[in-house]
C-alpha positions as CSV (number, residue, x, y, z in Angstrom):
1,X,-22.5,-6.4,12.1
2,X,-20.3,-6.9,9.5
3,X,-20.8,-3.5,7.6
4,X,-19.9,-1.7,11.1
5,X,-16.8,-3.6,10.6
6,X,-16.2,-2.8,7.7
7,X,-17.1,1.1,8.3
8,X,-15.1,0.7,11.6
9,X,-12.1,-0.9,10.7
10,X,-11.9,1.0,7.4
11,X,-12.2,4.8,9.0
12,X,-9.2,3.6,11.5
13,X,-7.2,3.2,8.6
14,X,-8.4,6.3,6.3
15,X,-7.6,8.0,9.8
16,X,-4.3,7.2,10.6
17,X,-2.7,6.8,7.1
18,X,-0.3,9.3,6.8
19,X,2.5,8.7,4.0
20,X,0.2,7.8,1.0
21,X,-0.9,4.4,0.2
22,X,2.4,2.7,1.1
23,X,1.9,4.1,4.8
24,X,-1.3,2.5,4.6
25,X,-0.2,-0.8,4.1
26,X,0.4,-2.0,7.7
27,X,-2.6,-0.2,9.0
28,X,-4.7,-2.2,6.6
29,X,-3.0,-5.0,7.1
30,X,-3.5,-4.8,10.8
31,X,-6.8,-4.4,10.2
32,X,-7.5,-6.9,7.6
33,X,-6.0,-9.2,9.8
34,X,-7.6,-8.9,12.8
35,X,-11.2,-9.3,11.3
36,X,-9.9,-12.5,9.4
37,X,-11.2,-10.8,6.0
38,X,-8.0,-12.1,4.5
39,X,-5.6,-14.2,5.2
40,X,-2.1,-13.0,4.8
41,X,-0.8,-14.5,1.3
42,X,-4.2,-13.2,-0.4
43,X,-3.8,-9.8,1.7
44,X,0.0,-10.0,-0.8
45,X,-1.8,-10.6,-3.7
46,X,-4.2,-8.4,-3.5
47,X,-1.4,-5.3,-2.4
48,X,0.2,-6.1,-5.8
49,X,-3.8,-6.1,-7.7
50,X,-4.0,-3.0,-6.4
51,X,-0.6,-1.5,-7.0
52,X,-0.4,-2.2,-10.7
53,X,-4.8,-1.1,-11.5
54,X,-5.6,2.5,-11.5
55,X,-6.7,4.4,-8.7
56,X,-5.0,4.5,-5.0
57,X,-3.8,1.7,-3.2
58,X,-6.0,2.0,-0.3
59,X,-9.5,2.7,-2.1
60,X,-9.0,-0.8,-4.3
61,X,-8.1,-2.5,-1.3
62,X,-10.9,-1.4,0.7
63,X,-13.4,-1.9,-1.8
64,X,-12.0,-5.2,-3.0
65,X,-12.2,-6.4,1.0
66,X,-15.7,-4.9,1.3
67,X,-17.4,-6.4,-1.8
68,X,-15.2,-9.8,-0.6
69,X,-16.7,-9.8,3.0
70,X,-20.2,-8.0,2.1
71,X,-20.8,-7.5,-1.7
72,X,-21.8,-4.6,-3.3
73,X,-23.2,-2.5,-0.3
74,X,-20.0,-3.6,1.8
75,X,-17.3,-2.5,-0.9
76,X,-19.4,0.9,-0.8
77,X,-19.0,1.0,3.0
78,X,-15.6,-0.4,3.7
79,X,-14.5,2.8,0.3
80,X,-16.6,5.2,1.5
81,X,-15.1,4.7,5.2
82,X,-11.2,4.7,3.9
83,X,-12.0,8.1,2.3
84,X,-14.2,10.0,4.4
85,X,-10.8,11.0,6.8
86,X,-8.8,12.3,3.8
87,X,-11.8,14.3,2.7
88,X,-12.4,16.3,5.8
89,X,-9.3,17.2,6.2
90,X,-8.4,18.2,2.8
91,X,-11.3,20.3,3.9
92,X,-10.0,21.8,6.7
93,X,-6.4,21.8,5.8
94,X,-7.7,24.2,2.3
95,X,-9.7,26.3,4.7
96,X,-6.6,26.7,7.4
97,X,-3.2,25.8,5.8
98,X,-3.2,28.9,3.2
99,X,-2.2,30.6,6.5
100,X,-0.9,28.3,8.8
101,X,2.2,26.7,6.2
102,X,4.5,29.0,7.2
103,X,4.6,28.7,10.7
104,X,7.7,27.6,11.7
105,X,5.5,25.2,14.2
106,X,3.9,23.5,10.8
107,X,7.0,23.5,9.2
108,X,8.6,21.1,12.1
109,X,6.0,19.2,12.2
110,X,6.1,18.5,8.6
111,X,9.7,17.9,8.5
112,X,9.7,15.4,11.5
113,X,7.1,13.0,9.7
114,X,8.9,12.9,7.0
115,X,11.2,9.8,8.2
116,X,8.2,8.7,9.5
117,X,6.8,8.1,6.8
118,X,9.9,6.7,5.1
119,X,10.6,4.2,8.1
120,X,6.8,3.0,7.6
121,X,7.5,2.8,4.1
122,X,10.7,0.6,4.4
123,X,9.4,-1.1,6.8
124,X,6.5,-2.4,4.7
125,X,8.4,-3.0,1.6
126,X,11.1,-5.7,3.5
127,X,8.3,-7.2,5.2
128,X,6.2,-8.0,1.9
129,X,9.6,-9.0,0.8
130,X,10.4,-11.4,3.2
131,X,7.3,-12.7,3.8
132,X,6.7,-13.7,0.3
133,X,10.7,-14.9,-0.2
134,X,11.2,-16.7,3.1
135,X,7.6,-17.9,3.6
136,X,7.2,-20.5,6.4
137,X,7.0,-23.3,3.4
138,X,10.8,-22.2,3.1
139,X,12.6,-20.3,1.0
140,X,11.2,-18.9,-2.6
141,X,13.8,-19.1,-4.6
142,X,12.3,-17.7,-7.9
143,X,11.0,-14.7,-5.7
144,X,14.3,-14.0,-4.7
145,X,15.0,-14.4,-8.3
146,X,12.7,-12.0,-9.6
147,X,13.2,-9.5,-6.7
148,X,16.6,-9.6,-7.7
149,X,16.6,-8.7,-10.9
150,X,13.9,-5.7,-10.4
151,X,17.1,-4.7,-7.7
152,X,19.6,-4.7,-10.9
153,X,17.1,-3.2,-13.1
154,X,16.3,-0.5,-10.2
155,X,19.7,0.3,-9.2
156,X,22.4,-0.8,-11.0
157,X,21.4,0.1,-14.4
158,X,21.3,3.9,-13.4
159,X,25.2,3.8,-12.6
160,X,25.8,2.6,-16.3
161,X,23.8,6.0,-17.1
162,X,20.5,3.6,-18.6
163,X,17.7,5.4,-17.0
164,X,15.7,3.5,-14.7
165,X,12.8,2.3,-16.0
166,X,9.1,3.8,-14.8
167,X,6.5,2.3,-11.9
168,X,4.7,0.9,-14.9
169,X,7.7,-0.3,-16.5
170,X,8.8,-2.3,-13.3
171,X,5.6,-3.5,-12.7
172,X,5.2,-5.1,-16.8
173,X,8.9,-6.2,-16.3
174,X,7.9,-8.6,-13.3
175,X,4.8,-9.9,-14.8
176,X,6.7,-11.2,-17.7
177,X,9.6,-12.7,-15.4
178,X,6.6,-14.4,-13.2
179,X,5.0,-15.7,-16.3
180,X,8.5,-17.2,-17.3
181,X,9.5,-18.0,-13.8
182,X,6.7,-19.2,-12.4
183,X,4.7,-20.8,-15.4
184,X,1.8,-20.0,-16.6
């Protein structure tokens, strides 16, 4: 039962993932949540495992929940499920969007997800954020901290014309404020 589940609950989110892996986010979450595979603090931790190791979002998320709820065999189901949607219609879009693009009708349509997919986006981001800064244990004051100064480094720097740093960057920058904020 639990690798239907897992193919189940997987394919609904490889299906309805538009945006990337940050779209995905509350679908998996929804998801995740529902079946109890994780519980919401671990879903967090995991979001940020999977953000700074290579390879997308989604896959490492799905396979990390598979092999977590069903071992080897589930992490194979609960991937292969997340990517068998973006497959096919990669398929189909190669085969029918060399013609279709310009359509004005495609062209709308593409332009009106767009802050779609933003919103979702924004949405997710300031819902990590305050879940994990205002947690129901109260406020997380060293989160707030180190969200903080990933804002300064973000956006303020650029306006004294010090490029921002890279994804990569930002993401070594916070683990070594955690490690000195939180302790190691």
């Amino acid at each position: 039962m639990i690798y239907l589940e897992l193919f189940l609950g997987f394919l609904y989110v490889g299906c309805f993932a538009f945006g990337g892996a940050y779209g995905a986010i509350p679908l998996i979450r929804d998801v995740v949540l529902k079946y109890g595979w994780l519980a919401e603090e671990e879903l967090t931790y995991m979001i940020a495992v999977s953000e700074s190791t290579p390879g997308p979002i989604m896959i490492n998320l799905a396979t990390y929940v598979g092999s977590t709820q069903a071992g080897i065999l589930g992490s194979f189901i609960a991937t292969t499920a997340v990517v068998i949607p973006s497959f096919v219609i990669m398929l189909l879009i190669t085969a029918v969007l060399k013609h279709a693009i310009k359509h004005p009708a495609v062209q709308a349509v593409l332009q009106g997800m767009k802050p779609c997919i933003i919103g979702i986006i924004l949405a997710t981001g300031l819902h990590m954020m305050v879940s994990h800064c205002f947690a129901a244990q109260g406020v997380d004051g060293r989160a707030l901290l180190i969200t903080g100064i990933l804002a300064v480094i973000l956006y303020v720097l650029p306006r004294f014309k010090i490029n921002k740093p890279s994804p990569i960057m930002l993401i070594i920058i916070s683990a070594c404020i955690g490690v000195v904020v939180y302790g190691v």
